[in-house]
Biotite code that builds the C-alpha atoms (Angstrom):
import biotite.structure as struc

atoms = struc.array([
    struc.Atom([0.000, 0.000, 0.000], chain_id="A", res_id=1, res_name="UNK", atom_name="CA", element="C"),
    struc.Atom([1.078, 3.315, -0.449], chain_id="A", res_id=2, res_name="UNK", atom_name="CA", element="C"),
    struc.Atom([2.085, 5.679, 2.484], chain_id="A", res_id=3, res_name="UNK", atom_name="CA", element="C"),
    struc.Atom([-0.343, 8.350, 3.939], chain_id="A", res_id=4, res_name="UNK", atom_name="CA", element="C"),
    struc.Atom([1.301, 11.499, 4.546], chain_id="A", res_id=5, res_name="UNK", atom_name="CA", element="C"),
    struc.Atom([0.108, 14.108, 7.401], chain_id="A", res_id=6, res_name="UNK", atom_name="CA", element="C"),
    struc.Atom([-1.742, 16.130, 5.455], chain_id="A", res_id=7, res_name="UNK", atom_name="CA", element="C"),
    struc.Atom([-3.999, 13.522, 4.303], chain_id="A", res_id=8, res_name="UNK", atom_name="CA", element="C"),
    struc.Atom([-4.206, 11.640, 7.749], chain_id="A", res_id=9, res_name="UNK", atom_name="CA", element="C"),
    struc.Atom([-5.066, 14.726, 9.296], chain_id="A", res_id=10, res_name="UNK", atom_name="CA", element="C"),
    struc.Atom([-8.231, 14.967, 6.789], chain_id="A", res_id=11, res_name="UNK", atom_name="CA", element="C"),
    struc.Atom([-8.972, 11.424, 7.113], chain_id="A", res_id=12, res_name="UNK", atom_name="CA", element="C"),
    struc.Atom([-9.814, 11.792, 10.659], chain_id="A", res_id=13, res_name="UNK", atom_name="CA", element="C"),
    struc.Atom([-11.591, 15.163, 10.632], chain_id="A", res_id=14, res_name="UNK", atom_name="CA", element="C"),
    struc.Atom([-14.100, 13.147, 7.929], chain_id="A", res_id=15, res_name="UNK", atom_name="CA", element="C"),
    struc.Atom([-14.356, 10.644, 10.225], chain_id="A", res_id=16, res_name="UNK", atom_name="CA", element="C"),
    struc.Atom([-14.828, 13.311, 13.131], chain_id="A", res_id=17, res_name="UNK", atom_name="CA", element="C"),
    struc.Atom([-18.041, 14.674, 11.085], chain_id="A", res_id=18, res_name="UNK", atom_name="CA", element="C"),
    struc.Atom([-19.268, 11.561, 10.410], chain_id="A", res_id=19, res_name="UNK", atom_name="CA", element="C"),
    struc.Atom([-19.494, 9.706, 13.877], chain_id="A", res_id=20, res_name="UNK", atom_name="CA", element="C"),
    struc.Atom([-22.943, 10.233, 15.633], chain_id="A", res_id=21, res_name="UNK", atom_name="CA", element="C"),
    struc.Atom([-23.556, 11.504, 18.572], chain_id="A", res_id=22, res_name="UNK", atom_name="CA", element="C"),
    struc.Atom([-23.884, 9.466, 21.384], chain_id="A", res_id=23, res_name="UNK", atom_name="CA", element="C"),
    struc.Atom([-27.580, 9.605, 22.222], chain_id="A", res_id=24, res_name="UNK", atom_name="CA", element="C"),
    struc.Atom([-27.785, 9.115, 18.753], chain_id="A", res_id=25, res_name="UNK", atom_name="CA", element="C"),
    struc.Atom([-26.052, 5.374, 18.684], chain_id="A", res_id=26, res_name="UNK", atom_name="CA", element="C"),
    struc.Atom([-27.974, 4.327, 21.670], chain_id="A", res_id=27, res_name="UNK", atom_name="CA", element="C"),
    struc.Atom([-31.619, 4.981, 19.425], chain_id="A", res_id=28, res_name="UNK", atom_name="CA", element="C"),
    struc.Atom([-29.940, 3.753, 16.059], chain_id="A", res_id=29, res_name="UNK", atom_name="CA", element="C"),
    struc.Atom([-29.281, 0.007, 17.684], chain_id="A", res_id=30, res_name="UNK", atom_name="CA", element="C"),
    struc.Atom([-32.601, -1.160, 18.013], chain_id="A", res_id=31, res_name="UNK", atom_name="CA", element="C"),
    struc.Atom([-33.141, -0.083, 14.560], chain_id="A", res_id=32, res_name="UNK", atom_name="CA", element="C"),
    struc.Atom([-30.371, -1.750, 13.321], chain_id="A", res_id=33, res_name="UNK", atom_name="CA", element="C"),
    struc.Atom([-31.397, -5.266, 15.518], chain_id="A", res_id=34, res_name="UNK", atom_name="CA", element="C"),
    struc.Atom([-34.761, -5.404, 13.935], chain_id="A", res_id=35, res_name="UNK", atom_name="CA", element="C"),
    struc.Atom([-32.749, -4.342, 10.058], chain_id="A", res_id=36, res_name="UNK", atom_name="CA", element="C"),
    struc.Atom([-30.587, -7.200, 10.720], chain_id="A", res_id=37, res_name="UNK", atom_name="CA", element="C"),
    struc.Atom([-33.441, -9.809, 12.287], chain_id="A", res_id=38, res_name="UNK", atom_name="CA", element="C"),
    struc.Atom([-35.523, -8.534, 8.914], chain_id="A", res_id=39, res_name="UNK", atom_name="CA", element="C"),
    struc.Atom([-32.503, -8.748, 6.265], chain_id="A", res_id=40, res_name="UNK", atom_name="CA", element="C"),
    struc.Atom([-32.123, -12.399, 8.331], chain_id="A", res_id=41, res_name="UNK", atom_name="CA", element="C"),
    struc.Atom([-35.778, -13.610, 8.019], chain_id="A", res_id=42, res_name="UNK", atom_name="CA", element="C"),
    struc.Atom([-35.418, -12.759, 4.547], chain_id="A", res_id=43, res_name="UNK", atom_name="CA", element="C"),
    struc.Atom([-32.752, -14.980, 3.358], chain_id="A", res_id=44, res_name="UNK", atom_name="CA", element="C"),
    struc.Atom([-33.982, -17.683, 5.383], chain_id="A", res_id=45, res_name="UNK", atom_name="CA", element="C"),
    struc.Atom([-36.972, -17.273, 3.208], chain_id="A", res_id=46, res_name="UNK", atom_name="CA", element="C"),
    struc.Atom([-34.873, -16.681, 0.268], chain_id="A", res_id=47, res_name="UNK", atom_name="CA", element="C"),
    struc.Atom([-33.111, -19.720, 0.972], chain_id="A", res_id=48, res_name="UNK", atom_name="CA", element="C"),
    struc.Atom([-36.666, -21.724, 1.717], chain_id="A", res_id=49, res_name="UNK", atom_name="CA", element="C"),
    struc.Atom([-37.566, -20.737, -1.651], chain_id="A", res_id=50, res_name="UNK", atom_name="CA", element="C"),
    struc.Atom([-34.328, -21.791, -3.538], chain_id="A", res_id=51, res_name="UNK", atom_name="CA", element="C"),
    struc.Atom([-34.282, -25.089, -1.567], chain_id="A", res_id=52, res_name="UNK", atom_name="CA", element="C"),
    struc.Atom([-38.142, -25.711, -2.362], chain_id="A", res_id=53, res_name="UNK", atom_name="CA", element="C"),
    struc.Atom([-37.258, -24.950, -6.320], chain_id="A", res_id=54, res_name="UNK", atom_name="CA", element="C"),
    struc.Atom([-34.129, -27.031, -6.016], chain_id="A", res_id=55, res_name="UNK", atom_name="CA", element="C"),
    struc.Atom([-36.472, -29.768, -4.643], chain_id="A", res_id=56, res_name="UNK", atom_name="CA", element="C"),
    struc.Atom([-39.203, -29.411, -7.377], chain_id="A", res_id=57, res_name="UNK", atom_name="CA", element="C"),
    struc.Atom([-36.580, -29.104, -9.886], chain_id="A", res_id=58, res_name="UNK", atom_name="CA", element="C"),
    struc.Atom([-35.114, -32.696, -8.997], chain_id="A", res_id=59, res_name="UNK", atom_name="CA", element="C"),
    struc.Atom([-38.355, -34.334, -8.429], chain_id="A", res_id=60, res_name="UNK", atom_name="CA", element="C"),
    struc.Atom([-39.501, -33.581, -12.285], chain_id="A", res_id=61, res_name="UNK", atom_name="CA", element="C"),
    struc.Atom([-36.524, -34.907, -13.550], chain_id="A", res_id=62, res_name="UNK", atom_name="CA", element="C"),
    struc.Atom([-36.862, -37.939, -11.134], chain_id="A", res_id=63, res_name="UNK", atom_name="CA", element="C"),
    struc.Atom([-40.431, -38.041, -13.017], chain_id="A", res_id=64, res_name="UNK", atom_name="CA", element="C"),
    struc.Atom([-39.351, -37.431, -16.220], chain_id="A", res_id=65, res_name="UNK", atom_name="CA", element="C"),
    struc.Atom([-36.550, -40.129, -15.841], chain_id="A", res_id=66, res_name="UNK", atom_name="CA", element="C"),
    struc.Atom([-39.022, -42.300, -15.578], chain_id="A", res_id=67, res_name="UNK", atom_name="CA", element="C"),
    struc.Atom([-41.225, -41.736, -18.109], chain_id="A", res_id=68, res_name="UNK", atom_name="CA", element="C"),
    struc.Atom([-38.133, -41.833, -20.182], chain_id="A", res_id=69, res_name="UNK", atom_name="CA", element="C"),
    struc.Atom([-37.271, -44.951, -18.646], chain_id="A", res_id=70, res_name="UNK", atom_name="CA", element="C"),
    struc.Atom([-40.796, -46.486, -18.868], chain_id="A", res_id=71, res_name="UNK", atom_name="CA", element="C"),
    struc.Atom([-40.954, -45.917, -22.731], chain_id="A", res_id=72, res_name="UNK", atom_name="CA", element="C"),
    struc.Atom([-37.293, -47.264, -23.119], chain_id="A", res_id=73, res_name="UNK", atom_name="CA", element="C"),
    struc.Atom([-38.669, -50.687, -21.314], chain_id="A", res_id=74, res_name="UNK", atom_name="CA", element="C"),
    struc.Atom([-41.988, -50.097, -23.792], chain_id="A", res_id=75, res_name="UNK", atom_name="CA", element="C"),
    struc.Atom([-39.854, -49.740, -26.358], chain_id="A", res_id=76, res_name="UNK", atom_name="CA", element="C"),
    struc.Atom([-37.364, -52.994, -26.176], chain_id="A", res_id=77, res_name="UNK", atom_name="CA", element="C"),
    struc.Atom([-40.696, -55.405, -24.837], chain_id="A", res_id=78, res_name="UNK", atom_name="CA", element="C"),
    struc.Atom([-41.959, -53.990, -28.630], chain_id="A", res_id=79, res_name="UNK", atom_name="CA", element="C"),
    struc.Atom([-39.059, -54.597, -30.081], chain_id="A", res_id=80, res_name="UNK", atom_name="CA", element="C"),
    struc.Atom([-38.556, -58.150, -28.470], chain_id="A", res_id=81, res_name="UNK", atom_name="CA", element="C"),
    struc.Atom([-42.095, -59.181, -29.690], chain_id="A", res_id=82, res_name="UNK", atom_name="CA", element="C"),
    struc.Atom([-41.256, -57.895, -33.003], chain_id="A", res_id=83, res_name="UNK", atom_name="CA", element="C"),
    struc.Atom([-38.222, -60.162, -32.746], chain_id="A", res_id=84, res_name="UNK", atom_name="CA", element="C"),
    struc.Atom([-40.243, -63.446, -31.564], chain_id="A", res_id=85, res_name="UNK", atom_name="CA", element="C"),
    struc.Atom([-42.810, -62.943, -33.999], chain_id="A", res_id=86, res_name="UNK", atom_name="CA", element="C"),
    struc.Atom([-40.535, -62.587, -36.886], chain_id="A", res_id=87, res_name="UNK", atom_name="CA", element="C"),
    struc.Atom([-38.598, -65.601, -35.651], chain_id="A", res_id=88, res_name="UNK", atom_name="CA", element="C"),
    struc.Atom([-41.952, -67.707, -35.071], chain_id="A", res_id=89, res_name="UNK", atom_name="CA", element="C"),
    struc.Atom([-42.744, -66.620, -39.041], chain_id="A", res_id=90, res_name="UNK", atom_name="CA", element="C"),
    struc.Atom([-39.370, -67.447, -40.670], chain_id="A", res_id=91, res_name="UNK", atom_name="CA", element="C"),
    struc.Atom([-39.516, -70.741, -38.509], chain_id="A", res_id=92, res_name="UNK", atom_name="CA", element="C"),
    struc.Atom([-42.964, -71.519, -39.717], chain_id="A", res_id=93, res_name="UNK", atom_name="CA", element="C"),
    struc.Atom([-41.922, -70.388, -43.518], chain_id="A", res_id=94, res_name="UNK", atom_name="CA", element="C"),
    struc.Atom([-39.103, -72.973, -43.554], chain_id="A", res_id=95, res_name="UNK", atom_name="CA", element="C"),
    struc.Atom([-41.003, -75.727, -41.728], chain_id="A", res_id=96, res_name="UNK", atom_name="CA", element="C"),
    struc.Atom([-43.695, -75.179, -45.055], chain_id="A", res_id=97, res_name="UNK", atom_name="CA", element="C"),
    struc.Atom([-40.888, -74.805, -47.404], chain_id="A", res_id=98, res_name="UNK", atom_name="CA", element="C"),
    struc.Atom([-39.049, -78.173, -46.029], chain_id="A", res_id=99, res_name="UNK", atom_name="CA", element="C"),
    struc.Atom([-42.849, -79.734, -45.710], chain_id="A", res_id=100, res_name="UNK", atom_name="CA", element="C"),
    struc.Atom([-43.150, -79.046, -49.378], chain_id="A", res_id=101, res_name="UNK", atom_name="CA", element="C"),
    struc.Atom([-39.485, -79.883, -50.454], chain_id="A", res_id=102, res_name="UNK", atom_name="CA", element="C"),
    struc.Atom([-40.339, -83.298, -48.688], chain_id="A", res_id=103, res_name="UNK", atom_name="CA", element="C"),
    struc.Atom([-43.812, -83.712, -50.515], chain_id="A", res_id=104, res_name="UNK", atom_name="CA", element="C"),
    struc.Atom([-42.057, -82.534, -53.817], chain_id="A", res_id=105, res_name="UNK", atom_name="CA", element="C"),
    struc.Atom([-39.349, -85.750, -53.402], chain_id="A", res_id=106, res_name="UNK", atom_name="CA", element="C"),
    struc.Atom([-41.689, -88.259, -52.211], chain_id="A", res_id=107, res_name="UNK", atom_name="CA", element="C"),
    struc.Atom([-44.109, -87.475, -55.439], chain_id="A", res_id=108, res_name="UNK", atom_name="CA", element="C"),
    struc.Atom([-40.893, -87.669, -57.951], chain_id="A", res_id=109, res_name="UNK", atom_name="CA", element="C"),
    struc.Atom([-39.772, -90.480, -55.885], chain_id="A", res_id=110, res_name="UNK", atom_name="CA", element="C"),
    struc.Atom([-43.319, -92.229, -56.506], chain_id="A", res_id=111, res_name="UNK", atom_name="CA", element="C"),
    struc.Atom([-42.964, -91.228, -60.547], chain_id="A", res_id=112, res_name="UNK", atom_name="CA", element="C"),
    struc.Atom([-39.396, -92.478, -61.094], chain_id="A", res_id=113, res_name="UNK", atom_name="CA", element="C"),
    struc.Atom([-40.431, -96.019, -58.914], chain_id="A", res_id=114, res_name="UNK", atom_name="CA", element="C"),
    struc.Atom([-43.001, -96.698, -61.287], chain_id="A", res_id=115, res_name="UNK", atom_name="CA", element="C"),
    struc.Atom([-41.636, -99.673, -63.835], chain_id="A", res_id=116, res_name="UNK", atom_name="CA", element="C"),
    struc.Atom([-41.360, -98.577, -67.035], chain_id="A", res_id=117, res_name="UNK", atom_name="CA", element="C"),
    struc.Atom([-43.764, -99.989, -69.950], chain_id="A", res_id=118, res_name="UNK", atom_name="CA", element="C"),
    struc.Atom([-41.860, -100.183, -72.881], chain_id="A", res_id=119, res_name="UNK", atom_name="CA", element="C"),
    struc.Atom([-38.849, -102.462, -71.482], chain_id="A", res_id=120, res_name="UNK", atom_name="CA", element="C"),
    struc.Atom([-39.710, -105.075, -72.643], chain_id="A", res_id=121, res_name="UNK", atom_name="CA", element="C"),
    struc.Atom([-41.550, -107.208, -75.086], chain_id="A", res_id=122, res_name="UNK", atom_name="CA", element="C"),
    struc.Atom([-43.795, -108.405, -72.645], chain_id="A", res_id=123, res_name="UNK", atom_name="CA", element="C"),
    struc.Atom([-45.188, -105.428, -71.369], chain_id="A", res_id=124, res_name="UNK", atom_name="CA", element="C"),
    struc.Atom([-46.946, -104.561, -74.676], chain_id="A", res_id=125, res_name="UNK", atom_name="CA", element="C"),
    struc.Atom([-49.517, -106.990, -73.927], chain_id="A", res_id=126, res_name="UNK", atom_name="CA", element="C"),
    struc.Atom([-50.485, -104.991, -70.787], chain_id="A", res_id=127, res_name="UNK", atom_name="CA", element="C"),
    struc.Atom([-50.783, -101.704, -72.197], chain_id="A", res_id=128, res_name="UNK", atom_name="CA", element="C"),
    struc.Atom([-54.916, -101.633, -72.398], chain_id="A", res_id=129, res_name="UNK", atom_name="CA", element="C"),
    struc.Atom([-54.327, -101.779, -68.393], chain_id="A", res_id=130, res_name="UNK", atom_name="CA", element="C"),
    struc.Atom([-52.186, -98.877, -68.284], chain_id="A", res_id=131, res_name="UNK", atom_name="CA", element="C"),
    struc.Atom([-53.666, -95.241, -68.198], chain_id="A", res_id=132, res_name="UNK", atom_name="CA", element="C"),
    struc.Atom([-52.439, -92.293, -70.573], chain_id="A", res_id=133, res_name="UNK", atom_name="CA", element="C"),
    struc.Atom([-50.705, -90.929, -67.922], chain_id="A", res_id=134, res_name="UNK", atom_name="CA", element="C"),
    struc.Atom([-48.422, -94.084, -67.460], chain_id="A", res_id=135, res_name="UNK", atom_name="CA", element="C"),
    struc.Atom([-47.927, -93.849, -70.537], chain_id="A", res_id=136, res_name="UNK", atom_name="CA", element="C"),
    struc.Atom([-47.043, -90.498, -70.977], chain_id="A", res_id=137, res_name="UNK", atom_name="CA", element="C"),
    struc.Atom([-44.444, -90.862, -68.096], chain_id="A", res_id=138, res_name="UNK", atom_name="CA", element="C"),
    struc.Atom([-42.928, -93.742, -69.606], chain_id="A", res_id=139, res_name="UNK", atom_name="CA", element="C"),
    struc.Atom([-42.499, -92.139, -72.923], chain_id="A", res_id=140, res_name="UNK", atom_name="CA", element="C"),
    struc.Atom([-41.322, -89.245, -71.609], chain_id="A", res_id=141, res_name="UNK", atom_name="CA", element="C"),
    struc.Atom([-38.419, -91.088, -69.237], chain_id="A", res_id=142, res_name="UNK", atom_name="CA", element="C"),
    struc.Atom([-37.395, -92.608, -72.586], chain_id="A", res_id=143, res_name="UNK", atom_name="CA", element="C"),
    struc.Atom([-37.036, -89.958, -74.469], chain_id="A", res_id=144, res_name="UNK", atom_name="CA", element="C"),
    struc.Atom([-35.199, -88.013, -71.497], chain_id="A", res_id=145, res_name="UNK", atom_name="CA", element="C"),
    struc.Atom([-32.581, -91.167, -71.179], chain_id="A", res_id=146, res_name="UNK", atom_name="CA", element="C"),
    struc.Atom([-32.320, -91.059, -75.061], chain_id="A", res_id=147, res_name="UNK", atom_name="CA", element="C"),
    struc.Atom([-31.983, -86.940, -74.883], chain_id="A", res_id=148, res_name="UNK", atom_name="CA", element="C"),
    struc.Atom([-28.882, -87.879, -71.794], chain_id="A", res_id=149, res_name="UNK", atom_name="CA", element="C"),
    struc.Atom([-27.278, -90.281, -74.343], chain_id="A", res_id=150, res_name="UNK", atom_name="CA", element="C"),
    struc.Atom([-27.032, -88.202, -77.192], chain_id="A", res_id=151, res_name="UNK", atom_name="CA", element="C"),
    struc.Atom([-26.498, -84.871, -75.029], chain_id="A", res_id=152, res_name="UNK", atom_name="CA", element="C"),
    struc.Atom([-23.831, -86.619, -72.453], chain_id="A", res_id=153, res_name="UNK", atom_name="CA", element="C"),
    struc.Atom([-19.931, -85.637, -72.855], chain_id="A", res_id=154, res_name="UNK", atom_name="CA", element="C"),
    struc.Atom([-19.390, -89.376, -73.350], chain_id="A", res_id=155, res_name="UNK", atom_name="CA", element="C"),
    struc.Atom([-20.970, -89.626, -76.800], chain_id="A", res_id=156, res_name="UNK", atom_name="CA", element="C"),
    struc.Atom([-22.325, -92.900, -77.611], chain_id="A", res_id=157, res_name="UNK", atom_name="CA", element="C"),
    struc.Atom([-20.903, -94.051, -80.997], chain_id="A", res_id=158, res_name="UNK", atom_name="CA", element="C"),
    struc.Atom([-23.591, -95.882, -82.709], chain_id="A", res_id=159, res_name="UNK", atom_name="CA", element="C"),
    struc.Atom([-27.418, -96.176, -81.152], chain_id="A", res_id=160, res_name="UNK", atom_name="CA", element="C"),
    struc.Atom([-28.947, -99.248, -82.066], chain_id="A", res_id=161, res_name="UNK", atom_name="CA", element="C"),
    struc.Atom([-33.034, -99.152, -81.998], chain_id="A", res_id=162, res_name="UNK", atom_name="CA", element="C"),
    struc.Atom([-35.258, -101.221, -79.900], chain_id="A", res_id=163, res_name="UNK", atom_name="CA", element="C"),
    struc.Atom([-36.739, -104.186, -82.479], chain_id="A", res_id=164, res_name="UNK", atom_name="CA", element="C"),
    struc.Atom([-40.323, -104.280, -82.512], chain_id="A", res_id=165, res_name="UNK", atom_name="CA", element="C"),
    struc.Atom([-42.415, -106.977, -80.924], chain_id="A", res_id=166, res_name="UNK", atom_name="CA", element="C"),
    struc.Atom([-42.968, -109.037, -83.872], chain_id="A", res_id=167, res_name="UNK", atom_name="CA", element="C"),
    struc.Atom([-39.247, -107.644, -85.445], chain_id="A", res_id=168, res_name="UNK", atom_name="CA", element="C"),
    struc.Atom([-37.852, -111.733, -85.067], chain_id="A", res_id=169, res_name="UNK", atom_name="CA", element="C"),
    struc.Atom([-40.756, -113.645, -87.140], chain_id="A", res_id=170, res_name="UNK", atom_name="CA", element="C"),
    struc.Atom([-40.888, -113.354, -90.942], chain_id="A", res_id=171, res_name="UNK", atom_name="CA", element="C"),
    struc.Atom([-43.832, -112.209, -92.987], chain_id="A", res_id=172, res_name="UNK", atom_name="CA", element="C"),
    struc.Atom([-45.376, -115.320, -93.664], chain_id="A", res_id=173, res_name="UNK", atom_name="CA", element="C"),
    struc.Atom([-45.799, -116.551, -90.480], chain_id="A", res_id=174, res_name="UNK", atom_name="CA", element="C"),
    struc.Atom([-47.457, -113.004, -89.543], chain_id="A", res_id=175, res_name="UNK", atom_name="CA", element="C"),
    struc.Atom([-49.829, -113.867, -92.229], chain_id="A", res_id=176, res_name="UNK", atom_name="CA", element="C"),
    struc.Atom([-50.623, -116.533, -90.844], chain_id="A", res_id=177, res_name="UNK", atom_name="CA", element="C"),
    struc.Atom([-51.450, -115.149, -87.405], chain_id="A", res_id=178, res_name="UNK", atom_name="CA", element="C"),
    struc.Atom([-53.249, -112.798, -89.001], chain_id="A", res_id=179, res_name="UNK", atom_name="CA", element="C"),
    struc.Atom([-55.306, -115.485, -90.590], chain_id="A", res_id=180, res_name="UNK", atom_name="CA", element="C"),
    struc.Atom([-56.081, -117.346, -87.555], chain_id="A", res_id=181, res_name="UNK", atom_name="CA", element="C"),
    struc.Atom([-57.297, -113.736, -85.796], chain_id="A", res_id=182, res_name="UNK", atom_name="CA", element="C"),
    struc.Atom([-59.531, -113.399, -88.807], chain_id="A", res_id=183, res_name="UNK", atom_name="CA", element="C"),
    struc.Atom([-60.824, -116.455, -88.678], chain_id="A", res_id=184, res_name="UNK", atom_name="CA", element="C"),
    struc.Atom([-61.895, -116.641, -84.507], chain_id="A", res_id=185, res_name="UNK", atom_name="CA", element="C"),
    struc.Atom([-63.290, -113.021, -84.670], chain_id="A", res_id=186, res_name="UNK", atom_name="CA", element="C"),
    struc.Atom([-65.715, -114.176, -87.952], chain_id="A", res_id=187, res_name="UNK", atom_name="CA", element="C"),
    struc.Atom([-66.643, -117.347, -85.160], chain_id="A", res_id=188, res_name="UNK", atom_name="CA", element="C"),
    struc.Atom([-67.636, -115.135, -82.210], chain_id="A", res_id=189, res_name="UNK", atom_name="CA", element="C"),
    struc.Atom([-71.193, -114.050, -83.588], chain_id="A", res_id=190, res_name="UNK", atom_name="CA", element="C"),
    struc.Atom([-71.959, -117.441, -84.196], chain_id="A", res_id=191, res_name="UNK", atom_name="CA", element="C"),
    struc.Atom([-70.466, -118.241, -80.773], chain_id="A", res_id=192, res_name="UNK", atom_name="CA", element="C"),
    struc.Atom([-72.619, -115.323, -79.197], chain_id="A", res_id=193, res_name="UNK", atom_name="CA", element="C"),
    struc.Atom([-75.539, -116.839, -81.052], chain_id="A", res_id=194, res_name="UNK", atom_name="CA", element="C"),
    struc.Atom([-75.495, -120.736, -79.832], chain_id="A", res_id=195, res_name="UNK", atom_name="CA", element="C"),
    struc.Atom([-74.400, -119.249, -76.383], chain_id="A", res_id=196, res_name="UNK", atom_name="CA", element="C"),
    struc.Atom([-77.846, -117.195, -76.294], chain_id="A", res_id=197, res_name="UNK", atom_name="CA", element="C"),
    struc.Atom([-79.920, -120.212, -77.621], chain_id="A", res_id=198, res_name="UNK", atom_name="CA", element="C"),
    struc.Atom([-78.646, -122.590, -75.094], chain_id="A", res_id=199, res_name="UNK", atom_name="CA", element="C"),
    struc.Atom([-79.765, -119.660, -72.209], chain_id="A", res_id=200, res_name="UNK", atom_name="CA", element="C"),
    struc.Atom([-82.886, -119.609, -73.908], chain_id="A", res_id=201, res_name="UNK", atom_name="CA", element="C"),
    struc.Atom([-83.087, -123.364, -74.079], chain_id="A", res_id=202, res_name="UNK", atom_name="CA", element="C"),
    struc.Atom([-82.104, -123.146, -70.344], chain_id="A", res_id=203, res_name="UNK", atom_name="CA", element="C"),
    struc.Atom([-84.507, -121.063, -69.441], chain_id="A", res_id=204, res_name="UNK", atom_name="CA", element="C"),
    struc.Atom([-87.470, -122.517, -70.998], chain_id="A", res_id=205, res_name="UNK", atom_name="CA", element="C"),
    struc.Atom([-86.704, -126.239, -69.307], chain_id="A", res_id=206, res_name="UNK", atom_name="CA", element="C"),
    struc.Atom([-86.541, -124.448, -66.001], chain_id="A", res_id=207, res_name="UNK", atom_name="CA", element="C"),
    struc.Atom([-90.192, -122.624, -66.419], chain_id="A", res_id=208, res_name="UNK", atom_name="CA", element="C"),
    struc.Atom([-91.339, -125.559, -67.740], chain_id="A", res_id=209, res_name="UNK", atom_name="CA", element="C"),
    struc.Atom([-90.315, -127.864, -64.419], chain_id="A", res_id=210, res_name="UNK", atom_name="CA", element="C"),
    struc.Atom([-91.671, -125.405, -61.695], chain_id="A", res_id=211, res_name="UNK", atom_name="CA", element="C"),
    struc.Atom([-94.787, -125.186, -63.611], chain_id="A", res_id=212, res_name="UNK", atom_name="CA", element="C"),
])
């Protein structure tokens, strides 16, 4: 600090002099100043009730609006975790269908290539009446994809040799002569059919005749 000199200590105190009260004076101004100070006292204890009452408000709606934040983050992941289960029970029950039908799809094909084929053999051309067009569609059709594999296969076949037909091993006239012989027993089945329904007839009339 700097240093005072006289002059200027000497007027410090004659200010201070002028402004000192009287005594009477200080003996009336303390009461005053008690209830100033009890007032100025109540009020920041007010003041303070205030600011600790708004403090306290203040942290109780954020305690309320951490929950409510809280609440819709819990809403949020049970959503989300149904979502979850319910897209997992779908793509479950979408592959169960698609390995259902995958099963269903090789059993059937399974079923179609098990079925003997009827054009072997010789034999089986005496069964076809008993075959329906679908057999025989399948059974044409598995030919002509084997052929298709032969021809179309990097091991190429060198020469294909065609099925002979059923009667490809007999000569002409003995065809001629089975041919004859067919002839011949369908011009005997009218007259067949004709003694056949004389002989009901015939039949029939003896058996009227004896219950009568």
């Amino acid at each position: 600090m700097n240093q005072m000199n006289a002059q200027q200590l000497a007027m410090y105190q004659q200010m201070m002099q002028q402004a000192a009260p009287p005594a009477g004076g200080m003996q009336q101004m303390r009461p005053q100043l008690n209830q100033q100070q009890m007032m100025m006292v109540l009020q920041q204890q007010q003041q303070a009730q205030a600011q600790a009452q708004a403090i306290q408000q203040q942290q109780q709606a954020q305690h309320q609006a951490a929950n409510i934040q809280a609440q819709r983050q819990r809403m949020m992941l049970l959503q989300q975790q149904q979502q979850q289960q319910q897209q997992q029970q779908q793509a479950q029950a979408a592959s169960q269908q698609q390995a259902q039908a995958l099963a269903q799809q090789r059993l059937q094909a399974a079923n179609r290539l098990d079925r003997p084929s009827l054009v072997e053999s010789n034999d089986s051309y005496e069964q076809i009446d008993s075959f329906s067009h679908r057999d025989l569609a399948i059974s044409r059709f598995r030919l002509n994809h084997d052929l298709l594999a032969d021809v179309f296969s990097p091991y190429h076949i060198k020469q294909y040799t065609p099925p002979e037909p059923h009667y490809g091993n007999e000569d002409i006239p003995r065809l001629q002569e089975k041919l004859a012989e067919l002839e011949k027993e369908t011009s005997q089945i009218p007259e067949k059919h004709d003694t056949q329904v004389r002989d009901w007839h015939s039949s029939f009339e003896k058996l009227q005749t004896a219950s009568s």
